[in-house]
C-alpha positions in Angstrom: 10.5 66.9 17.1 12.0 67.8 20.2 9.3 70.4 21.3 6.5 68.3 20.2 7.6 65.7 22.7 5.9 65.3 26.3 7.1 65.8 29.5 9.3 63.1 30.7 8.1 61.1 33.5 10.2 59.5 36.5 9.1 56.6 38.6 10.9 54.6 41.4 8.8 51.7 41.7 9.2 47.8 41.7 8.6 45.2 39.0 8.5 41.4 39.5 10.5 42.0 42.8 12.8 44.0 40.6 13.6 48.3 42.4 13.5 50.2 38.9 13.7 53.5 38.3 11.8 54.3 35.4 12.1 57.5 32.6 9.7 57.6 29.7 8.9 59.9 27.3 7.2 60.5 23.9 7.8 56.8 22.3 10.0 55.5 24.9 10.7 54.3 28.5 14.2 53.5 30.3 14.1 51.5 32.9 17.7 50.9 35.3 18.1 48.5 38.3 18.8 50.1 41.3 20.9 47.3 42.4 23.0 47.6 39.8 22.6 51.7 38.5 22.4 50.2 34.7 19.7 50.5 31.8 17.7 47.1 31.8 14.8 48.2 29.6 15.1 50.1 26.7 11.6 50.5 25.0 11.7 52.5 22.0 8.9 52.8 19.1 7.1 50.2 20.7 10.7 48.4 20.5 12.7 46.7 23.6 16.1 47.1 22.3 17.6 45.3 24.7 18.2 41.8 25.3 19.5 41.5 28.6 20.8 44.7 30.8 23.9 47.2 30.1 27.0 46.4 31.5 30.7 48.1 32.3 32.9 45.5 30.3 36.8 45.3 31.1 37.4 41.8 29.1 38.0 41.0 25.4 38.8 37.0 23.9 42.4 36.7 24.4 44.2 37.2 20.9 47.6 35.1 20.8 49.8 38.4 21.9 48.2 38.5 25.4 49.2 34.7 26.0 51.5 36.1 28.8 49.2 38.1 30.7 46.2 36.7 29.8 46.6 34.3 33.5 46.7 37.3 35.7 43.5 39.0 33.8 41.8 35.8 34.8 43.5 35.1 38.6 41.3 39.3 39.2 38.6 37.6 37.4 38.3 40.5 34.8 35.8 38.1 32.4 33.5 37.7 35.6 32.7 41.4 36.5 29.5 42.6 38.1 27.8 45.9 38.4 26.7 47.1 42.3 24.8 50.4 42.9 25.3 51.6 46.4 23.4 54.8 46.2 20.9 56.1 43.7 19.8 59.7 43.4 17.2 60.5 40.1 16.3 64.3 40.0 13.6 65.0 37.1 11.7 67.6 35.3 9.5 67.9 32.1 12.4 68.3 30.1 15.3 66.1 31.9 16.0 63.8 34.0 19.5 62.8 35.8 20.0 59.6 37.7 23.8 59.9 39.7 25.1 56.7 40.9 27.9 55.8 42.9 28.8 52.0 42.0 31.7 49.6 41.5 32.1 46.8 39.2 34.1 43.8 40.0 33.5 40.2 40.3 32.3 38.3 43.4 35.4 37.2 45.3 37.8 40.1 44.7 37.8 43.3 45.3 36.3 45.9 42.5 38.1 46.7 39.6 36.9 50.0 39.4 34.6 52.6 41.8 33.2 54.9 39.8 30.7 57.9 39.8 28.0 57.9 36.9 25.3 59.8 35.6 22.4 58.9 33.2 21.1 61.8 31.4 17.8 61.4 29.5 16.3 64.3 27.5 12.9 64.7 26.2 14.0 63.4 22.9 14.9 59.9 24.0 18.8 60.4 24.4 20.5 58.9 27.1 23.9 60.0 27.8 26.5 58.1 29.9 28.8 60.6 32.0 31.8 57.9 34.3 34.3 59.2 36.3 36.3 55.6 37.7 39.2 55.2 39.8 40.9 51.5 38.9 42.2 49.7 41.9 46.0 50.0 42.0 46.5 46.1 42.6 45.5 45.6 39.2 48.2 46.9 37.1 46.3 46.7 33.4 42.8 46.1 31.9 42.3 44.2 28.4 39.1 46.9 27.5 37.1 49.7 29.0 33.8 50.4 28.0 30.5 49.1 28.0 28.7 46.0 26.5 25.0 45.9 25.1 22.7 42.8 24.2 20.9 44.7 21.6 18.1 42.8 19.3 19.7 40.9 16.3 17.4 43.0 14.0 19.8 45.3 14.4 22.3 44.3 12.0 23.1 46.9 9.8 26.0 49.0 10.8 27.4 52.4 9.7 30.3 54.3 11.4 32.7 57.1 10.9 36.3 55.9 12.2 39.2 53.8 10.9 38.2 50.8 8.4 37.4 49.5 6.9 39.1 46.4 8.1 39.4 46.0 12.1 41.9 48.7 13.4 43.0 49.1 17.1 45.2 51.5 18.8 48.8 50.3 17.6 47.3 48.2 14.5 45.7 50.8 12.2 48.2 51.7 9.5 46.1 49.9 7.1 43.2 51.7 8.1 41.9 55.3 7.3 39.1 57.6 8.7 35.7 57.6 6.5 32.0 56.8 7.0 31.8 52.9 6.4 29.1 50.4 6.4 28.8 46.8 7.0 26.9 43.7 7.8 27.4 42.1 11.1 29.2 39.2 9.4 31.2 41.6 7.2 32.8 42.9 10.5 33.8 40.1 11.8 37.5 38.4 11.5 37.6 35.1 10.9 41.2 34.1 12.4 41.6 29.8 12.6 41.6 30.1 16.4 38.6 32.4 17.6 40.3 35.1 19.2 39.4 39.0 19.8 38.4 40.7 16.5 36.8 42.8 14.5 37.3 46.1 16.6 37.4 49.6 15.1 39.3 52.6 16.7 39.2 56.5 16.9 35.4 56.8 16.5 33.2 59.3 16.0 29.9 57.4 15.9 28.6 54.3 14.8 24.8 53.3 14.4 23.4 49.9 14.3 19.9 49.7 12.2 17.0 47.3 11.6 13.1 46.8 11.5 13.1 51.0 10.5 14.8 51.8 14.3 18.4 53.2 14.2 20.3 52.8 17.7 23.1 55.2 17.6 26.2 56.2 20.0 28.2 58.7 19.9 31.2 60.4 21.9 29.7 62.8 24.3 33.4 64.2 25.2 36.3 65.1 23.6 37.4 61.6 23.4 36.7 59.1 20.3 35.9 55.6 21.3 36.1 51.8 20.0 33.1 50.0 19.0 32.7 46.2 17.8 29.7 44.9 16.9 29.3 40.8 16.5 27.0 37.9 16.5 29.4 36.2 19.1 30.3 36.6 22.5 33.8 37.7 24.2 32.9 34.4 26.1 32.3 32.5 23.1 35.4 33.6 21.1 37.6 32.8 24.0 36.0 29.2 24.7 36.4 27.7 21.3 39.5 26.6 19.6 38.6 26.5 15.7 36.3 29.2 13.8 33.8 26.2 12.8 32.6 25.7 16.1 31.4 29.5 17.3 28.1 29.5 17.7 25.8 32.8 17.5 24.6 34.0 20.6 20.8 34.8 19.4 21.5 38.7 20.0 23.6 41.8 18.3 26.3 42.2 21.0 27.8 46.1 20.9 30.5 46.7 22.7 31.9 50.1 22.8 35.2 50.8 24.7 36.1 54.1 26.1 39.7 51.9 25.6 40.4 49.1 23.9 44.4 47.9 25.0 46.8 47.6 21.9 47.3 44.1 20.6 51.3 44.6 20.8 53.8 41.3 20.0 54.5 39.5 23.3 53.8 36.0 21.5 56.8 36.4 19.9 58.4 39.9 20.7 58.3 42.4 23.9 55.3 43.1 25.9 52.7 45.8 24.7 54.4 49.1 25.0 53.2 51.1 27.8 51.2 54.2 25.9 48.9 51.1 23.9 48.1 49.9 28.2 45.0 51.0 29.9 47.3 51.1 33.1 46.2 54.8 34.8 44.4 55.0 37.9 41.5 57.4 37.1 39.5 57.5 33.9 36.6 59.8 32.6 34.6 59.4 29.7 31.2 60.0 28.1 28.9 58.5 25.5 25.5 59.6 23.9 22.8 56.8 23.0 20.3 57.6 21.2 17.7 55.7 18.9 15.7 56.9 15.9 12.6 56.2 14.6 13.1 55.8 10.5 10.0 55.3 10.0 8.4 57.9 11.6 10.9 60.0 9.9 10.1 58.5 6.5 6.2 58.9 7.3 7.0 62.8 7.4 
């Protein structure tokens, strides 16, 4: 209940040598690093929901198609990205609070894939809304994905969402696909291809919610845009690493990706390259999601 909730709080403090800026509210508490402008806490229901902190993700395992490309995505070190904060402004009342951040995320010995302006937008209710508005840097002519990547808790494990399934779809591989409400187990979503490759995404999302131990961790668009989501046991790191399905290991956590963008999978292993309206090739991008976690039992104690 909304207006039953407190006032939300805002401290800028420091934790094991950590600078945090910390929101809490009635049966929860975000904390973000102001090094890096991004959620490392989550603390819901007496719940940390996350494993390690939220980061902007612009790599996916390479699936056979991008064998050509796949070389110059690694030589601007796409799969080693980082998150710096260089300013950090949090505004806050009883009822909201706002953190703006201006940031870049790129990895250590190149210059930034993208510079971008974010805001964090927490409401009394718990809901934290993502708000990016990125320019790419035009020496890096394509990305594989756009979005974010969470380490949730493997509890969560039960998914439902309303896009295109229920088999994996992506933006120029969906004609298999159609748009309902689906839901699936962790290992239900994921595509078990001989040589561990990219899989298991879904495209032109609504929502999608990921469940467990009576919390429900949902996202949703908070634009006009849908989005792609994939959730997994195993890493982007992990899939790209090994060479045979037998040898993934799980990576102890529910990894959630969700992609403002995810680039089309196209036919270069053995046709032309991946037509140019399935890219993620502009210069500027904007885009917005909502995250927001329940508390089912609470709900079902009412």
């Amino acid at each position: 209940d909304y207006s039953a909730a407190s006032p939300l709080s805002c401290q800028d403090t420091e934790q094991n040598g950590d600078p945090l800026i910390i929101v809490s509210g009635t049966g929860f508490s975000y904390s973000f690093d102001k090094r890096t402008g991004m959620p490392v806490s989550m603390i819901f229901a007496g719940e940390e929901l996350l494993d390690t902190p939220v980061e902007f993700n612009f790599w996916r395992a390479p699936v056979d198609n991008d064998m050509f490309i796949v070389d110059k995505w690694k030589k601007q070190r796409l799969e080693h990205t980082q998150t710096r904060a260089y300013e950090m402004i949090c505004k806050c009342d009883e009822d909201f609070a706002e953190i703006k951040v201006r940031q870049s995320a790129g990895a250590m010995s190149v210059q930034p894939v993208l510079r971008m302006d974010t805001v964090w937008k927490v409401d009394r209710s718990g809901a934290l809304t993502l708000e990016v508005k990125a320019e790419k840097d035009p020496q890096i002519l394509t990305l594989p994905r756009l979005g974010i990547r969470m380490f949730i808790k493997k509890w969560l494990k039960q998914v439902s969402y309303y896009g295109m399934g229920p088999m994996e779809s992506y933006v120029d591989k969906h004609q298999a696909a159609w748009h309902d409400s689906f839901t699936a187990s962790l290992s239900e979503l994921h595509e078990p291809y001989i040589r561990p490759q990219e899989n298991g995404s879904h495209y032109d999302c609504d929502y999608v919610s990921v469940r467990g131990k009576g919390i429900c961790l949902n996202v949703v668009s908070a634009d006009d845009n849908t989005f792609s989501f994939n959730a997994s046991r195993f890493t982007q790191e992990e899939l790209g690493n090994k060479a045979h399905e037998h040898e993934l290991t799980t990576c102890g956590s529910t990894v959630l990706c969700i992609d403002h963008r995810m680039a089309g999978l196209g036919s270069a292993s053995c046709g032309p390259e991946l037509q140019k309206e399935y890219r993620i090739d502009e210069d500027s991008y904007s885009f917005a999601f909502m995250i927001f976690p329940e508390n089912l039992n609470k709900q079902a104690g009412q």
